[in-house]
MIGU-563229 format. One line per 2 residues: number of its first residue (from 1); their letters; for each residue x negated, y, z of C-alpha. Coordinates in nm, 2 decimals, padded with zeros to 4 digits. Each point is the difference from the previous one (the first is absolute). Layout:
% MIGU-563229
NUM = A = X/Y/Z; ...
END
This chain:
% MIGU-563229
1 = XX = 01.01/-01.53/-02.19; -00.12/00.21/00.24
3 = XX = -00.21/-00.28/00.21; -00.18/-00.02/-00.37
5 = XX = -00.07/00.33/00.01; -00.07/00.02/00.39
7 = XX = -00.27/-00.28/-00.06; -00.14/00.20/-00.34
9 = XX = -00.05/00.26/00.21; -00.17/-00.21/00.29
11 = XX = -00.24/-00.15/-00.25; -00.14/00.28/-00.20
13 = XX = -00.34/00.07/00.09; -00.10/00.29/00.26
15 = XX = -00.13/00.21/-00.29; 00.33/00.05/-00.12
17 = XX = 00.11/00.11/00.33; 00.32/-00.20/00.04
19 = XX = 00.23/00.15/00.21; 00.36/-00.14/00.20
21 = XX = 00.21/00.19/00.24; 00.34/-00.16/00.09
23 = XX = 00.29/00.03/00.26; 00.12/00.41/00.03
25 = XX = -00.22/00.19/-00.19; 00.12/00.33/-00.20
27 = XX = 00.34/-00.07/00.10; 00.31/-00.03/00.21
29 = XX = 00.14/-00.27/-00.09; -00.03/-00.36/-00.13
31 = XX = -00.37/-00.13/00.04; -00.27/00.00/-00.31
33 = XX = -00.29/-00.15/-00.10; -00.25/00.25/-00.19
35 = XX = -00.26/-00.15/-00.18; -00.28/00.19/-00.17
37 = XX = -00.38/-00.06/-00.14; -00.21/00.19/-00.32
39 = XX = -00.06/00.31/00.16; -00.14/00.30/-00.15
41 = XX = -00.15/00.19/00.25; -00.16/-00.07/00.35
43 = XX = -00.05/00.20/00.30; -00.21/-00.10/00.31
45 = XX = -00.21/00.21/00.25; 00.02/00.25/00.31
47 = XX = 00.12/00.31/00.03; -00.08/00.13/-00.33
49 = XX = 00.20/-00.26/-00.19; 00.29/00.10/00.29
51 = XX = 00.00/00.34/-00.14; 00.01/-00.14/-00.34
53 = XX = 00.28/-00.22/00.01; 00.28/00.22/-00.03
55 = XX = -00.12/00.14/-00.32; -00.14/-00.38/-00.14
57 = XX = 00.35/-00.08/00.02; 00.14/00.36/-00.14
59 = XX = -00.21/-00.09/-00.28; 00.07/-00.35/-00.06
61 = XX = 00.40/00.02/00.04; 00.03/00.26/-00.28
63 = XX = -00.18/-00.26/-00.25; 00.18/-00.25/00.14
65 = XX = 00.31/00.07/00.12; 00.10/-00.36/00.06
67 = XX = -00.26/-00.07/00.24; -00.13/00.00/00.34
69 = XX = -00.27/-00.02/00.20; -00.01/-00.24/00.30
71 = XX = -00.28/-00.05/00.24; -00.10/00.03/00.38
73 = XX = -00.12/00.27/00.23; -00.27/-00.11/00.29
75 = XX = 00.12/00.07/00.41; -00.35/00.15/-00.05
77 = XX = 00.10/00.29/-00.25; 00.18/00.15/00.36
79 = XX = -00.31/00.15/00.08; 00.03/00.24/-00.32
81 = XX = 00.27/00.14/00.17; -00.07/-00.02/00.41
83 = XX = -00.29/00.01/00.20; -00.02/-00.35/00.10
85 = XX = -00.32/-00.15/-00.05; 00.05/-00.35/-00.16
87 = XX = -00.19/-00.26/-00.04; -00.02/-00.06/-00.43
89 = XX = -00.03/-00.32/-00.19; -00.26/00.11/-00.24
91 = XX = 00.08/-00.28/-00.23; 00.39/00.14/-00.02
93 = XX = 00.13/00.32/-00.17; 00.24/00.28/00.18
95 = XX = 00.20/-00.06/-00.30; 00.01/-00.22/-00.32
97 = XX = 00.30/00.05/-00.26; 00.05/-00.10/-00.36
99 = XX = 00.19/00.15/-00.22; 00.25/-00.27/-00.25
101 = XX = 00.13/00.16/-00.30; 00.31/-00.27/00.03
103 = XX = 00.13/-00.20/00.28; 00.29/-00.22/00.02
105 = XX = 00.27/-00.02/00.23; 00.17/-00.31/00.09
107 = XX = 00.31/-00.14/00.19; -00.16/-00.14/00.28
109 = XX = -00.01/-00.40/00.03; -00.15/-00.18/00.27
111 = XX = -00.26/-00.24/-00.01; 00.10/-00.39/-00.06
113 = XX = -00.24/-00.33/00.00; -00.18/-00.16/00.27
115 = XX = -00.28/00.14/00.17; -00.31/-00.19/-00.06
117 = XX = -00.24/00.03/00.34; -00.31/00.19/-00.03
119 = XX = -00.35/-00.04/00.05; -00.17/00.27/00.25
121 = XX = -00.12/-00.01/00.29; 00.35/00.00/00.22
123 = XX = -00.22/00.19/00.29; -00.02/00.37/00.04
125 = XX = -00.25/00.26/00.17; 00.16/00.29/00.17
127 = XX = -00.15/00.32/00.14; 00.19/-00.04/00.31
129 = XX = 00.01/-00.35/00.22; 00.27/00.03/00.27
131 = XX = -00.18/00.15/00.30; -00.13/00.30/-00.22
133 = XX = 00.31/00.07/-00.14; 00.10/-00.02/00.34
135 = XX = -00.23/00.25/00.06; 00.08/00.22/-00.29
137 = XX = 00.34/-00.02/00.07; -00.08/00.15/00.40
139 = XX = -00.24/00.27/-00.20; 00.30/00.16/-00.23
141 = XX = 00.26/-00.05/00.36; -00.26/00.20/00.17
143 = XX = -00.01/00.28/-00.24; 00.35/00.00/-00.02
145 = XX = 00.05/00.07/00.39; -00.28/00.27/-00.04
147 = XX = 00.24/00.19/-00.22; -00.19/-00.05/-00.32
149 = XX = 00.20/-00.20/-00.23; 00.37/-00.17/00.04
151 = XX = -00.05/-00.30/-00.23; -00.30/-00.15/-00.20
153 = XX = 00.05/-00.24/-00.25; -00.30/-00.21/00.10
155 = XX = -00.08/-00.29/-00.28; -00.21/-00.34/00.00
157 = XX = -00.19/-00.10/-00.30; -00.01/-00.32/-00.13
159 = XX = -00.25/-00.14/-00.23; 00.05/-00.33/-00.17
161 = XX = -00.21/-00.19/-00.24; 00.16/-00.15/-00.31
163 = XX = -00.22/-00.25/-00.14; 00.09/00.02/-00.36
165 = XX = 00.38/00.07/00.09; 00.08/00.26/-00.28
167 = XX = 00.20/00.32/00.06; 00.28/-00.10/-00.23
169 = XX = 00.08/-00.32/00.21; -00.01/00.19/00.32
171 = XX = 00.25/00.27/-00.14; 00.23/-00.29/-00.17
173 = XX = 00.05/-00.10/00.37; -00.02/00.37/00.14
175 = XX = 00.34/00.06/-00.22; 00.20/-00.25/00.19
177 = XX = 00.03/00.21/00.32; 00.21/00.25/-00.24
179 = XX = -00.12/00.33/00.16; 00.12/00.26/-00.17
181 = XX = -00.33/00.15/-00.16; -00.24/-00.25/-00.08
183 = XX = -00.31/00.06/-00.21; -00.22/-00.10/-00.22
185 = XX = -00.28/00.19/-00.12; -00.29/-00.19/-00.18
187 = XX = -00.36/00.17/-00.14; -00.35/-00.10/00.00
189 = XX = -00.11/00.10/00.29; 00.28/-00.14/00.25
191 = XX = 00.40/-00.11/00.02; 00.24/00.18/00.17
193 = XX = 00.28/-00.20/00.15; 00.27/00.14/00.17
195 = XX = 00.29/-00.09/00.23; 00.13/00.28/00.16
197 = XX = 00.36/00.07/00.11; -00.04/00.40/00.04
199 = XX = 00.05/00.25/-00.23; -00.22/00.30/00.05
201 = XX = 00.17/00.24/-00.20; 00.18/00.03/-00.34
203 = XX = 00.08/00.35/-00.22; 00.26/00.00/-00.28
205 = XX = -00.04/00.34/-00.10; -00.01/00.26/00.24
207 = XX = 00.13/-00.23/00.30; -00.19/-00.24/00.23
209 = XX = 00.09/-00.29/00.22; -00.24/-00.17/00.27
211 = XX = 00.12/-00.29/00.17; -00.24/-00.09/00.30
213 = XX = 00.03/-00.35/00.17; -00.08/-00.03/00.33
215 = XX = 00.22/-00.25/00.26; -00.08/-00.42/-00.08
217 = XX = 00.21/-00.25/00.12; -00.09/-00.44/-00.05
219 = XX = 00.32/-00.10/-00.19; 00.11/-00.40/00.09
221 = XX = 00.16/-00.20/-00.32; 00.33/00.15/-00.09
223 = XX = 00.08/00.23/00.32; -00.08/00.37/-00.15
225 = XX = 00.31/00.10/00.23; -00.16/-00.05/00.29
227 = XX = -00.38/00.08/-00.11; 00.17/00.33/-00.09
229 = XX = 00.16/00.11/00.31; -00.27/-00.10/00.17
231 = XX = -00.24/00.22/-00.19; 00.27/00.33/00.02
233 = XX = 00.04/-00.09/00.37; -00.38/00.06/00.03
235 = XX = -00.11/00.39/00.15; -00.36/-00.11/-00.11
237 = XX = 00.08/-00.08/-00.31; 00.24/00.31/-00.09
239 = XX = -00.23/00.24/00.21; -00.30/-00.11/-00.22
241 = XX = 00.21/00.02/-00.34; 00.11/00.36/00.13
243 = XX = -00.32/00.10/00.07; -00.13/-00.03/-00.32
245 = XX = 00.29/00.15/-00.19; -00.03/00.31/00.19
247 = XX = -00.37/-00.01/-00.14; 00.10/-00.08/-00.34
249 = XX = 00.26/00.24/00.05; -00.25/00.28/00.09
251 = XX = -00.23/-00.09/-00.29; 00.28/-00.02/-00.25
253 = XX = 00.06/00.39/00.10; -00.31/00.14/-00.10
255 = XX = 00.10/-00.10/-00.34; 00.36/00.00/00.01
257 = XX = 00.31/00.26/00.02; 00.00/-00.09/00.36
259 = XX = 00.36/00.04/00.03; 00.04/-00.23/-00.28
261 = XX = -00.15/-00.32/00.25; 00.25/-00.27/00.05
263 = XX = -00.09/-00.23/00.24; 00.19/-00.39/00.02
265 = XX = -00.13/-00.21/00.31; 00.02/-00.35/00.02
267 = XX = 00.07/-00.25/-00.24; -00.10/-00.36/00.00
269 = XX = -00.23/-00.17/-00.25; -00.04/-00.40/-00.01
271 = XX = -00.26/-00.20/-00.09; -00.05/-00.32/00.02
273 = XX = -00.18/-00.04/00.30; 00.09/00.36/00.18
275 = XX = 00.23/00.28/00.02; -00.11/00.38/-00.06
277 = XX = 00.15/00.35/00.11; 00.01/00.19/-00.28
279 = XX = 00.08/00.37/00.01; 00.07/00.28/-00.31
281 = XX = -00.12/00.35/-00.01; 00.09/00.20/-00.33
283 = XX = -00.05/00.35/-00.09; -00.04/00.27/-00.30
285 = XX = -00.37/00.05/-00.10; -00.06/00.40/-00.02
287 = XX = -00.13/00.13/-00.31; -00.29/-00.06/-00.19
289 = XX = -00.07/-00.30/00.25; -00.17/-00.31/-00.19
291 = XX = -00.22/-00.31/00.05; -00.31/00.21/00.17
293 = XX = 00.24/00.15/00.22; 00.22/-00.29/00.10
295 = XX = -00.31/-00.24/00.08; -00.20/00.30/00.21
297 = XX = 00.34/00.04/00.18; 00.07/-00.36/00.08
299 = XX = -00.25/-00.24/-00.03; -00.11/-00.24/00.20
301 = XX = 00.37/-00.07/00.08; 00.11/00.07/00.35
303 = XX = 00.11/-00.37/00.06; -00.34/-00.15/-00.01
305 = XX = -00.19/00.29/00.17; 00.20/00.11/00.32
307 = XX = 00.10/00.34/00.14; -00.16/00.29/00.03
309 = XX = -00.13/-00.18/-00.36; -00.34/00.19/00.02
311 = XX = -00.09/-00.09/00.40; 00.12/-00.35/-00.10
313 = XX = -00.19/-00.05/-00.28; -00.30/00.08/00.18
315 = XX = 00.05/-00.22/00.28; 00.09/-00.27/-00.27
317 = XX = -00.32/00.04/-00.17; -00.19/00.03/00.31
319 = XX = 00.14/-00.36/00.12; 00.05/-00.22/-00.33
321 = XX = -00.43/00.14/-00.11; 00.13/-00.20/-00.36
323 = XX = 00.12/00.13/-00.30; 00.37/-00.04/-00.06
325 = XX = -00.04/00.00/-00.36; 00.29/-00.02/-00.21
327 = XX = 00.20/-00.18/00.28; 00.17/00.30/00.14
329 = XX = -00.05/00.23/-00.27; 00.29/00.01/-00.27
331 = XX = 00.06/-00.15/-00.37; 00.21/00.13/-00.27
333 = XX = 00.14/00.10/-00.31; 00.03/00.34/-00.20
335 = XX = 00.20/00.06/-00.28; 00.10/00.28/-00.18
337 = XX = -00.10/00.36/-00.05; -00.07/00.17/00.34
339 = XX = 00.26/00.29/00.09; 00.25/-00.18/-00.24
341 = XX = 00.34/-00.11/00.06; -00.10/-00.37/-00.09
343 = XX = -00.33/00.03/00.22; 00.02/-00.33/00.25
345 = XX = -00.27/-00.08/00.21; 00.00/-00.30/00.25
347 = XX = -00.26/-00.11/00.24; 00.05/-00.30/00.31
349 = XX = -00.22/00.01/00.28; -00.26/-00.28/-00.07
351 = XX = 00.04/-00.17/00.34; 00.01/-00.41/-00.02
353 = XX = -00.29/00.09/-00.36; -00.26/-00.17/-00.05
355 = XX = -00.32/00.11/-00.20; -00.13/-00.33/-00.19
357 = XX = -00.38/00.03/-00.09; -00.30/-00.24/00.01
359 = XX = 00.19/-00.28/00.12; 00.16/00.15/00.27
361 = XX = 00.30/00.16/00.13; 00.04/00.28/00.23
363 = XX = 00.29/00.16/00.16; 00.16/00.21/00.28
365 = XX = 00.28/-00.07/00.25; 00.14/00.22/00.22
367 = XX = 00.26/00.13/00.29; 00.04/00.30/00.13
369 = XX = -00.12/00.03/00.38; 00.20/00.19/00.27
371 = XX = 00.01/00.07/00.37; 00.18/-00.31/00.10
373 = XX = -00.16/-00.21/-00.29; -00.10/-00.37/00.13
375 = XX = -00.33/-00.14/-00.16; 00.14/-00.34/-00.04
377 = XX = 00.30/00.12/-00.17; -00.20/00.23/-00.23
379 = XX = -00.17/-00.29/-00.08; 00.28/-00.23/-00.09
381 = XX = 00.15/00.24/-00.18; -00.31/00.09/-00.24
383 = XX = -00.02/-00.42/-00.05; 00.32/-00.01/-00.09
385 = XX = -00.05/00.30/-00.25; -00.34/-00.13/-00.13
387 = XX = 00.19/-00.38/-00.06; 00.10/00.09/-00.36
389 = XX = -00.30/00.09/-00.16; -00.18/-00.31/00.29
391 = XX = 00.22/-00.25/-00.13; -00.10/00.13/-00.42
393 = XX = -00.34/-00.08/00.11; 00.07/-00.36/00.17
395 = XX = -00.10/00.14/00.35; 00.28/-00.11/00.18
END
């Protein structure tokens, strides 16, 4: 039943806006599949449809209670809220939601049937080759031992053509990696398709949870045991992971009871080809905090920016000179009226998301860079990150 549905979903046409989200969204326990299309209101645009969004939705959830809007916020909406100065893909929106009067919620069920090989290009373009990443790599180490930042998250863009691949085969073999918050978002101007393991944050009435990742490991077959320890034995990995949730930490209390924050370090999240380190920080929002406030406090997330955000954000832009785009921004779902007990908002961190448009895919992968980072293993590491969404689009 619900691969029936899945595949309804897939096929309706982008002016219907068909939209999935499946693994852990709006919830703590068992995985779902949301499915959603027909919506009745859209809102795209820069800051002034940012300022707008919290009452579009305030609007729209008390005529349809049983809805919920869904959608994705650029990396480039950040300079809204910091002086960074970004470099904007003018063919992109900061922000593009629609609003669903119904969506359906499903027991999750994962894909079945062979995958049939596509028919793209299987070569990517990348804004970095290996000696300028190299290179990048020394830049953010040297600003790091001038005192100016402790981490950067630097990424490498990857650009691949399709050649009449459609978005809806790609994601049928993104959704075999099982990350828990995949996307997709379909409209006429471009697909979203996302394969992120990160929650950015979630509210369920007045409290919020952010659960940064930051700490990847190679797994090998069946030996998690191993792959595990290995990753909890490592002082890069757990100092990079800590360094963030202070920052996430320090964010959450500008819009939190600060005594409320709870932090939980270090759990393990497998996927198929890698191990992350996941941390929890959870806290009471103070009154009269909403979306507006939540977003200006918090976004871009931490984890893909570095620490101090601000000085690392600057040195990102100043070194990538490309848009991120969607990839690194953050996708999600609000239901619900806003300051109510059943308000729930959910949004991932779109890393491993691709933006699908004239033929084309174009995505972001990342690692956060420290003092004793090694270029080569940054660079493994990002590969084996970026081998997910590769593999979807018959690259390797």
């Amino acid at each position: 039943m619900l691969n029936s549905l899945l595949h309804q979903v897939l096929s309706s046409p982008a002016t219907l806006r068909p939209a999935i989200l499946e693994g852990r969204w709006a919830g703590d326990g068992a995985w779902q599949t949301w499915l959603a299309a027909y919506p009745v209101s859209v809102l795209e645009g820069g800051l002034e449809a940012f300022e707008e969004l919290a009452p579009w939705i305030t609007r729209h959830a008390q005529e349809y209670p049983g809805g919920a809007a869904i959608g994705f916020l650029s990396y480039e909406l950040g300079r809204h809220f910091e002086p960074v100065p970004l470099v904007v893909d003018s063919s992109l929106p900061d922000l593009s939601f629609a609003y669903y009067p119904f969506v359906q919620a499903l027991p999750f069920e994962e894909t079945s049937g062979e995958e049939k090989p596509l028919a793209g290009d299987t070569r990517f373009a990348a804004n970095f080759d290996r000696v300028s990443y190299r290179d990048a790599v020394a830049k953010i180490k040297a600003y790091i031992a001038a005192g100016d930042i402790y981490q950067a998250n630097l990424t490498q863009q990857f650009t691949v053509k399709l050649g009449g691949t459609t978005a809806e085969e790609i994601f049928e073999r993104v959704r075999r990696s099982l990350a828990p918050f995949r996307a997709f978002l379909k409209s006429p101007a471009r697909t979203i398709i996302s394969n992120s393991p990160e929650r950015f944050f979630r509210v369920s009435g007045d409290r919020i949870l952010a659960s940064p990742v930051k700490g990847t490991i190679a797994h090998h077959g069946d030996d998690d045991y191993k792959a595990r320890s290995r990753l909890l034995a490592s002082a890069k990995d757990r100092s990079e992971n800590v360094m963030i949730v202070d920052l996430l930490r320090n964010d959450l209390g500008r819009i939190c009871n600060y005594n409320s924050i709870r932090v939980q370090l270090w759990e393990t999240e497998r996927l198929p080809h890698l191990l992350h380190l996941v941390s929890h920080i959870e806290g009471t929002l103070q009154r009269g905090v909403g979306l507006r406030e939540i977003l200006g406090a918090l976004f871009p997330c931490g984890s893909i920016t570095g620490a101090p955000k601000i000085r690392a954000m600057q040195i990102l832009a100043e070194t990538e000179q490309v848009p991120r785009g969607v990839s690194m921004g953050a996708l999600g779902l609000i239901r619900g009226m806003p300051a109510s007990d059943h308000f729930t908002m959910d949004f991932s961190v779109a890393i491993r998301t691709m933006c699908i448009a004239d033929d084309r895919a174009v995505f972001n992968v990342g690692g956060g860079i420290v003092a004793d980072s090694q270029d080569q293993e940054e660079y493994a590491e990002l590969m084996l990150k970026a081998r997910p969404l590769l593999e979807a689009l018959a690259c390797c």
